[in-house]
N, C-alpha and C positions, 0 to 999 in steps of 0.2 A: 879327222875322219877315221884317222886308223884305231885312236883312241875309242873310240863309240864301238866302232867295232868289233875291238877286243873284249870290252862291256859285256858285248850282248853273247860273247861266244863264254867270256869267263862268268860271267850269271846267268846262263841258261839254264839252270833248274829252278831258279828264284824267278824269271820268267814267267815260267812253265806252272809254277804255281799260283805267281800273280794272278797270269791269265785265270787261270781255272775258278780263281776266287774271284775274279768279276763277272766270271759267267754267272756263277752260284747267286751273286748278289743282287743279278737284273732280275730275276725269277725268285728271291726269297720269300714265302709267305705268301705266294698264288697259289691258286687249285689248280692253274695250269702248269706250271712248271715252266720246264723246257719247252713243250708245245707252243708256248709263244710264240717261241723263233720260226716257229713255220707260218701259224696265224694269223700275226702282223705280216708279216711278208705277204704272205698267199691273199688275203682280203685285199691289200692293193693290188696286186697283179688282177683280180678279179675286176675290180671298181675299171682300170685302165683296161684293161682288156673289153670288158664290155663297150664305154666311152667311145676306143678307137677304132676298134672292129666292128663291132656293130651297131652303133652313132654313126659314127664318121665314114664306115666302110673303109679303112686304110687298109694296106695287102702292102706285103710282105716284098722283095725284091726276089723276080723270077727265081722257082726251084727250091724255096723254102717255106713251110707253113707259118701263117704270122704270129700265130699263136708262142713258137716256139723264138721266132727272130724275136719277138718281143721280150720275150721273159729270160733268152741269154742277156739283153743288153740291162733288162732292170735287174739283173742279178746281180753285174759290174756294178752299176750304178749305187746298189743297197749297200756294198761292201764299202767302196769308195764312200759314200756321203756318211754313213751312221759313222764308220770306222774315224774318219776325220775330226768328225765333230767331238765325241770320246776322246780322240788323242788329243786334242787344242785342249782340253780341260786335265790333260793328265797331272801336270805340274799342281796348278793351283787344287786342284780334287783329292792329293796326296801330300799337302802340308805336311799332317802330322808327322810323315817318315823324312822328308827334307828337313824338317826344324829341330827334330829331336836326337837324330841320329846321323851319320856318317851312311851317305845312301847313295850309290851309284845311277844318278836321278838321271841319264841318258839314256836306262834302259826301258824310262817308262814308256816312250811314245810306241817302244817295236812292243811292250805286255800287250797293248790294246791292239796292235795290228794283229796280233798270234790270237787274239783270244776272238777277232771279230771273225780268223778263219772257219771258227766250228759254223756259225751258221750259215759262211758262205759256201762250206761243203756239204750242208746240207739242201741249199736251193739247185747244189749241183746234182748231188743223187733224183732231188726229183729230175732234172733237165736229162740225165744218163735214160731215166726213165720212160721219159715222152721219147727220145729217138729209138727206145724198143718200139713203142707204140707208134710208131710214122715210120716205122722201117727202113732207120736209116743204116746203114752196114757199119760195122766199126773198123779203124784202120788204126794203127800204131800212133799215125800220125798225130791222131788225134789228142794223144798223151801231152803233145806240145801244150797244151791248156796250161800246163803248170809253169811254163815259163810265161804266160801273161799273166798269170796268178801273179811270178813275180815282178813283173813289171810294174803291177796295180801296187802290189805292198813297197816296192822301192820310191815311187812314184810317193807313197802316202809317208812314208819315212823321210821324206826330205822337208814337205809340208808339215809335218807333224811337229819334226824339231824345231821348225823356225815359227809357226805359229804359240806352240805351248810355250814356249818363252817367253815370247811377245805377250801372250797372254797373262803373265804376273804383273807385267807391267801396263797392260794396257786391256782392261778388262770388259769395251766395248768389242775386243776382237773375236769372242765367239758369238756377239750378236750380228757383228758384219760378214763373220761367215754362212749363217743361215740364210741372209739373202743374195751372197755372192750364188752357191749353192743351188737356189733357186733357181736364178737364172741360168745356170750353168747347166743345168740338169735340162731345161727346154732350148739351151742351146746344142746341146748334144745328140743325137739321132737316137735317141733309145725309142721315144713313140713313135717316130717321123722320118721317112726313107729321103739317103741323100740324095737319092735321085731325082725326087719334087724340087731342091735348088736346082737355079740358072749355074754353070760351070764357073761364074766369078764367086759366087758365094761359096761353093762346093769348096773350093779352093780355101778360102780362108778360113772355114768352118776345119776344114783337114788338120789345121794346127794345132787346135784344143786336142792334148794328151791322153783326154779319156776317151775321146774317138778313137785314136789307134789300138786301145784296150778292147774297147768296145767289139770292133771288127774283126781283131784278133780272137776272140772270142767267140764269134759267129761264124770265123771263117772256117774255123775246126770245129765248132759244136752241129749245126744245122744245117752243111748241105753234103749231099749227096758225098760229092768230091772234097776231102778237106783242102783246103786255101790258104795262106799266109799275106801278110802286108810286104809291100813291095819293100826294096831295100832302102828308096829313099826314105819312107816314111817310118822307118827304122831307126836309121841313125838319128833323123831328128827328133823322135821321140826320146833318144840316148841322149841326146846332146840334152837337152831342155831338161830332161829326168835328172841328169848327177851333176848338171848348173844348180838348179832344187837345193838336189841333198848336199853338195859340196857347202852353198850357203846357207843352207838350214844348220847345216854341222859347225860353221862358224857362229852363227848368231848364238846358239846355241851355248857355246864352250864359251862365247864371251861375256855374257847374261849371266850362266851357272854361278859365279860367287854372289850373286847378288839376290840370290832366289832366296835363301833363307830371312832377311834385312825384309825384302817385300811382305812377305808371306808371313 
C-alpha cells in the first residue's frame, strides 16, 4: 500500500497529464466538445426527474427541495458508476504502455479517478447554483463536501485496483459489473427516500458504502442546517473502505508481474 502510494505522489505530473489526455479523448472529433459532460449528465437528470417527481409524485425528506435532494445523490452516483467502469478497464485499455515499456501501471486506476473529477466538479458548480437559487445560506461547513469527495475516490481506489487486475485475467469482469452496478444503483436511495422502508430494511440498506456518500453529501449540500453522518456509520464506512483498498492493493501487487504475459 505504501508502495502505490508513493507511485501516485512520485508520478503526479504524468497523472496530471494522463488524466487531461483522457479527457480530450472522450470528446475528440464532436461539435460538442466538453459540453457533453454537462449534456449527458443533465438529459438524465431530466428524464429521472420528471419519471419521479412528476409520474410518481416522490418528495423529498422534510426541509429540502426534491429537485435538488435528487440530483446531489445522482451526482455521487455519476462519479462513482462511470468512474469505476473507466478504471476496471484501465489496465487492459493501456497495453501498449504496460507491454512496451517500464510503466508504473499502479498509477493508472487513481489517472481515471483524477480525471473523472473535472465533471464531477462540474455537476457541483451547477448544485452550488440551485442553493443560490432556493436560498440556501452558506456556512464553512459546508466545505466538508470535499472530504466525501474523498471518501468516494478512496472508496473507488480500492475497487478499482482489485477489479482492473482481475480484469486481464478474467475479462467477463467489466460485463458483471454493469449489472452489479444496476442493481446497486436502485438499491441505493438516490431516486427513493429511506424513509419509505420498514426500519429492518433501513438498517441493512445503511451498509452499502455509497449510501454513507450519498447522505454525506446531502447532509451539507441541501439543507438549511448543514448535517453530518453519525459517528457510527463512520467508522464503518472506514473499516469496509481501507478492507477494499488494503485488498485491492494486494491483489493488485500480486497480479502486476503477470500483466504483461496476459496482455
Amino acid at each position: 500500500m505504501l508502495d502505490i502510494v508513493s507511485n501516485i505522489m512520485k508520478y503526479r505530473s504524468l497523472i496530471g497529464a494522463l488524466a487531461l489526455r483522457d479527457l480530450q479523448s472522450r470528446y475528440v472529433g464532436t461539435m460538442g466538445g466538453a459540453l457533453w459532460s454537462i449534456i449527458q449528465p443533465a438529459s438524465t437528470v431530466a428524464v429521472f426527474y420528471f419519471v419521479f417527481s412528476v409520474g410518481f409524485k416522490a418528495a423529498a425528506p422534510a426541509g429540502s427541495p426534491f429537485i435538488m435532494w435528487f440530483i446531489t445523490g445522482l451526482m455521487v452516483w455519476f462519479y462513482f458508476n462511470e468512474t469505476l467502469i473507466t478504471v476496471t478497464g484501465s489496465v487492459t485499455g493501456n497495453a501498449h504502455l504496460i507491454k512496451k515499456t517500464v510503466f508504473p501501471t499502479e498509477i493508472l486506476p487513481f489517472v481515471f479517478i483524477t480525471a473523472g473529477i473535472v465533471p464531477h466538479m462540474i455537476f457541483m458548480i451547477f448544485v452550488i447554483g440551485m442553493q443560490v437559487w432556493y436560498d440556501i445560506a452558506f456556512s464553512p461547513m459546508r466545505l466538508l463536501v470535499v472530504y466525501f469527495m474523498l471518501c468516494n475516490a478512496t472508496l473507488l481506489l480500492g475497487l478499482g485496483l482489485l477489479f482492473s487486475a482481475l480484469q486481464v485475467f478474467y475479462r467477463d469482469i467489466a460485463q458483471a459489473l454493469s449489472v452489479i452496478l444496476n442493481v446497486l444503483f436502485w438499491l441505493t436511495p438516490i431516486v427513493w427516500s429511506m424513509e419509505l422502508l420498514p426500519e429492518n430494511y433501513r438498517q441493512l440498506l445503511s451498509y452499502n458504502p455509497i449510501y454513507y456518500i450519498v447522505e454525506g453529501y446531502r447532509g451539507l449540500l441541501i439543507f438549511p442546517e448543514p448535517k453530518l453522518p453519525n459517528l457510527a456509520d463512520t467508522a464503518f464506512f472506514w473499516c469496509v473502505t481501507i478492507s477494499i483498498l488494503f485488498f485491492g492493493a494486494y491483489i493488485f501487487r500480486r497480479l502486476k508481474p503477470e500483466f504483461a504475459d496476459m496482455l
